[in-house]
C-alpha positions in Angstrom: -71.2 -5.1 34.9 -69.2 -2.3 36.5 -71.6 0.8 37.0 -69.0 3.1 35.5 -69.0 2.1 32.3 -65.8 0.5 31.7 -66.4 -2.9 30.7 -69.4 -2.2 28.5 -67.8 -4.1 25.4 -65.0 -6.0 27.1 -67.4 -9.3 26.6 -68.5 -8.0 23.0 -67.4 -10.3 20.9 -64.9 -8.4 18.0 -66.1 -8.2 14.1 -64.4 -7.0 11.6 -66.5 -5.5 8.6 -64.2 -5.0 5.3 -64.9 -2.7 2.1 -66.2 -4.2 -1.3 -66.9 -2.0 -4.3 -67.6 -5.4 -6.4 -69.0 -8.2 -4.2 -68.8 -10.6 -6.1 -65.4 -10.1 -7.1 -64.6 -10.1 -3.5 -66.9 -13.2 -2.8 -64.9 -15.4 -5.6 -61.0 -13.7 -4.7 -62.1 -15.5 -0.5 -63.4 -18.4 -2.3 -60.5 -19.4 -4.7 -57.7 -17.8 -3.0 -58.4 -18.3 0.4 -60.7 -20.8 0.3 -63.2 -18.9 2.2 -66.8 -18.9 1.8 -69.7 -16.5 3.4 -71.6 -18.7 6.5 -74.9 -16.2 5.4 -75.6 -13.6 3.2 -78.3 -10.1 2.9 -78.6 -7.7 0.2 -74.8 -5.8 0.2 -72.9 -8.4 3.1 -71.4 -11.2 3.6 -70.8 -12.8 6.7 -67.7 -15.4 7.3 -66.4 -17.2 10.4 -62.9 -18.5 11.0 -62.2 -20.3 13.9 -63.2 -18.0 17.0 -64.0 -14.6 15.1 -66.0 -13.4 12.4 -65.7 -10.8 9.3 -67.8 -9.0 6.9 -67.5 -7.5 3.8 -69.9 -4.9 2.5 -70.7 -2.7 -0.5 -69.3 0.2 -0.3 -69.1 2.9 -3.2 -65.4 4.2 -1.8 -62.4 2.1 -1.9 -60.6 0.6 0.6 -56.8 3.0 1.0 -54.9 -0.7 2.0 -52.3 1.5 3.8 -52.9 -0.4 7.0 -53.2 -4.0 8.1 -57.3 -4.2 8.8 -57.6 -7.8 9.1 -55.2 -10.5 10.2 -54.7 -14.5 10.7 -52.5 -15.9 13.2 -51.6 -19.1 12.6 -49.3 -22.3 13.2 -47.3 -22.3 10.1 -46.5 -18.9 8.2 -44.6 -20.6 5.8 -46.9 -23.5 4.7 -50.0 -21.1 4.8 -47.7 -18.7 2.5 -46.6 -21.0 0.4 -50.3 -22.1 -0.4 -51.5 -19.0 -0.8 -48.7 -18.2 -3.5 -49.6 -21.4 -5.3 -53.0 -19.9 -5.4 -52.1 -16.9 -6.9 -52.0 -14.5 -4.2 -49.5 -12.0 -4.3 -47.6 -10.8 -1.0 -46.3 -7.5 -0.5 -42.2 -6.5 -0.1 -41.4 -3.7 1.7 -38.9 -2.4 4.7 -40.1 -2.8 7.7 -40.2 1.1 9.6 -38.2 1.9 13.1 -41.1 1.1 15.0 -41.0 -2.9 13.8 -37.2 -3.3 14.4 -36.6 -2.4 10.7 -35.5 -5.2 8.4 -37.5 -6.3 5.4 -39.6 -9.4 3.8 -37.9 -11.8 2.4 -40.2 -13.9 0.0 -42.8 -12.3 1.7 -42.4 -12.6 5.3 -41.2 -10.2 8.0 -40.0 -10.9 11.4 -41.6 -8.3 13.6 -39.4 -7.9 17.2 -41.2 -7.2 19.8 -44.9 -8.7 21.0 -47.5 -8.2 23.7 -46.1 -10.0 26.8 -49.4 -11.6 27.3 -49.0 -13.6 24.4 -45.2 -15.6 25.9 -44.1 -14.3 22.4 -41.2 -12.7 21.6 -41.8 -11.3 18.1 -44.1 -12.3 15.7 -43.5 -13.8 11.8 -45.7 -11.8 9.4 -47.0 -11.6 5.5 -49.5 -8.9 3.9 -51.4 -9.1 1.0 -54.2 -7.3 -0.7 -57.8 -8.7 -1.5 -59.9 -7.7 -4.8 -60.5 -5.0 -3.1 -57.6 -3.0 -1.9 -57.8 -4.3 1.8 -54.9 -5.1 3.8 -54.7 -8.5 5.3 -52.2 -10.0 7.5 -50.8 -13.4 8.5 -48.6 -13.9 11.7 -47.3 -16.3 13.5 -46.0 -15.9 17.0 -42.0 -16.6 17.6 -41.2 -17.8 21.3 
């Protein structure tokens, strides 16, 4: 560990912890439409893994304002994964895409964002929002090289 104080969280591993006025509404919107269930529960949490991270969702009495992505997928296949979902019944969101993303707009659902870390040998990224039960913002990219 440096002695400064810089790296105190860079091997942290990231969580994400998620809003839920209703629980168990939340609980069965992971279940059926994202096929997602809790690894372990305690009174007001539950705790699910995918892959190499983890999320929470909690009881909270305030909403969730959804005006920003707060939780996101990449994946392999945008399209098949977005399809799916559809077929499950969740709804993705339209809008234009701002300045900042290269403008442009979903089509069906899906946005092609220019522009990527350089890290990742990307060069933009395919992406689809949606809301859970409970107001949240999630996201679903996939990287374009």
């Amino acid at each position: 560990m440096n002695t400064d104080g810089r790296d105190l969280l860079a091997q942290g591993r990231v969580s994400t912890r998620l809003p839920a006025q209703d629980l168990e509404r939340a609980r069965r919107f992971y279940a059926e439409k994202l096929g997602l269930e809790p690894v372990e529960e305690r009174p007001g949490g539950l705790l699910y893994r995918c892959a190499s991270g983890e999320f929470q969702l909690f009881r909270s009495e305030e909403a969730s304002p959804g005006t920003f992505t707060q939780m996101s997928w990449r994946v392999d296949d945008i399209d098949a994964v977005v399809s799916e979902l559809k077929r499950r019944g969740v709804v993705f969101e339209e809008f234009e895409l701002t300045s900042v993303y290269g403008g442009g707009r979903t089509v069906d659902g899906i946005a092609e964002v220019e522009g990527n870390f350089p890290s990742t040998g990307a060069r933009a990224d395919r992406g689809a929002w949606f809301r859970d039960s409970e107001g949240n913002m999630l996201a679903i990219g996939q990287p374009v090289v």
